[in-house]
C-alpha positions as CSV (number, residue, x, y, z in Angstrom):
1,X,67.0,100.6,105.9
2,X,67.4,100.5,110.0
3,X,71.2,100.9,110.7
4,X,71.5,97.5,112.2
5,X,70.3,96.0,108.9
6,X,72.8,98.0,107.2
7,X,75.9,97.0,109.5
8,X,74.4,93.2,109.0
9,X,74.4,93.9,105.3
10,X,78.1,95.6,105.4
11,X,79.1,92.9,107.8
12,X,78.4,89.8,105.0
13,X,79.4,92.0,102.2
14,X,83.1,92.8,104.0
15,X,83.2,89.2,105.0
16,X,82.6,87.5,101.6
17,X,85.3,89.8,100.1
18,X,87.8,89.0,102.9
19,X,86.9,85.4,102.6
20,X,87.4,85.6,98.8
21,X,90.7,87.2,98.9
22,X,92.5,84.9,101.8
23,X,91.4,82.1,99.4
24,X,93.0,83.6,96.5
25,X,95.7,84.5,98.1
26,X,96.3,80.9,98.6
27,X,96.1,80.0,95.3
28,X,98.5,82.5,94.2
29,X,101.1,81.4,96.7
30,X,100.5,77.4,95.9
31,X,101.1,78.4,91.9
32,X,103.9,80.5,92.5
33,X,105.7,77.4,94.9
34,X,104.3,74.7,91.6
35,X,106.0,77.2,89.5
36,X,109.2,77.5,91.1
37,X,109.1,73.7,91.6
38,X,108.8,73.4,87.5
39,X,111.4,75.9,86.9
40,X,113.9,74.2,89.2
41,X,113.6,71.3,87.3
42,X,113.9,73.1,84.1
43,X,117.0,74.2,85.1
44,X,118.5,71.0,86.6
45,X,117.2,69.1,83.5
46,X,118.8,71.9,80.9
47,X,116.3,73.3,79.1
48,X,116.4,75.8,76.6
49,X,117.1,79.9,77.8
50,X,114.2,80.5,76.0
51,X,111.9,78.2,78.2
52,X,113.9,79.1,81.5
53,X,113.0,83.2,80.6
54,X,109.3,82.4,80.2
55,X,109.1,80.3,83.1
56,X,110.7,83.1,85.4
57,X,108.3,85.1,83.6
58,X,105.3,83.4,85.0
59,X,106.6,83.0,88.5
60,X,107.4,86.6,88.4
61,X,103.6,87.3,87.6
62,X,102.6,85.0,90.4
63,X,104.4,86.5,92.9
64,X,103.5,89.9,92.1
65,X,99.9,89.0,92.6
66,X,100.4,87.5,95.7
67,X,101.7,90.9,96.4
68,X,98.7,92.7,95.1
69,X,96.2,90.0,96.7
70,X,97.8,90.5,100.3
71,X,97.7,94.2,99.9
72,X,93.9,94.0,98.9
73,X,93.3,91.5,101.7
74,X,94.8,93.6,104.1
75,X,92.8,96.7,103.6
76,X,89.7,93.9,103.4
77,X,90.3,92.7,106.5
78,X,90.9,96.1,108.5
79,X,87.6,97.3,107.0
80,X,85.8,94.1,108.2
81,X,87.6,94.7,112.1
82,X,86.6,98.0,112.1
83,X,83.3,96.9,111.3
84,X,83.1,94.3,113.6
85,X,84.1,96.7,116.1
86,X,81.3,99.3,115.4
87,X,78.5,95.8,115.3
88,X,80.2,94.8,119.1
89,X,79.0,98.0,120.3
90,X,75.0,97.4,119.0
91,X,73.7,94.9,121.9
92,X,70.9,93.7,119.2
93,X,74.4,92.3,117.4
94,X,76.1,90.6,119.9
95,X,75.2,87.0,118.9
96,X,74.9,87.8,115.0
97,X,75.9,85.0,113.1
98,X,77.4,87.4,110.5
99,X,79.1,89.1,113.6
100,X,80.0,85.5,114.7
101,X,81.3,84.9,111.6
102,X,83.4,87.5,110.8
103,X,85.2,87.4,114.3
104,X,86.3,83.5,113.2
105,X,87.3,85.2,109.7
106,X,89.3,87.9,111.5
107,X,90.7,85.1,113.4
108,X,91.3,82.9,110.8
109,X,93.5,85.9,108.4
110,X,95.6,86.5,112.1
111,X,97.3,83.2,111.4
């Protein structure tokens, strides 16, 4: 395989992953705010200890894996900009749709 199809290949491979992890990412952090929200009112309505400890539980889970997900996401995403770097310098790449889109991903995780 030529090295241009091999940067197009690493290109959509890096991308998906990034991709896969901003959106997971945001589902752990919209759990983790739906959890909070449920424990809240757990603990305004009284509950039981028992219930209160398992709900901190879970939203201690959640949170950690929003931790783990941006850490993985980060690493993703610096892979994918050195990547995109390296493609910007091959002229046969410079209006790549996978180059294309992994510049509006890159943009996209900067927000």
């Amino acid at each position: 395989m030529s090295e241009i199809a091999a940067l197009k290949r690493q290109l959509k491979i890096k991308s998906g992953a990034a991709k896969r992890l901003m959106k997971e990412n945001g589902l752990y952090r919209k759990e983790a705010e739906d959890l909070q929200r449920k424990l809240d009112k757990m603990i305004a309505d009284g509950a039981e200890e028992w219930d209160l400890k398992n709900a901190r539980r879970l939203v201690e889970e959640s949170t950690k894996m929003i931790t783990d997900t941006s850490d993985r996401m980060g690493r993703a995403v610096g892979e994918l900009r050195d990547l995109s770097i390296k493609a910007k310098k091959e002229p046969s790449l410079a209006q790549d749709e996978d180059l294309l889109s992994a510049e509006s991903l890159l943009e996209e995780a900067a927000l």
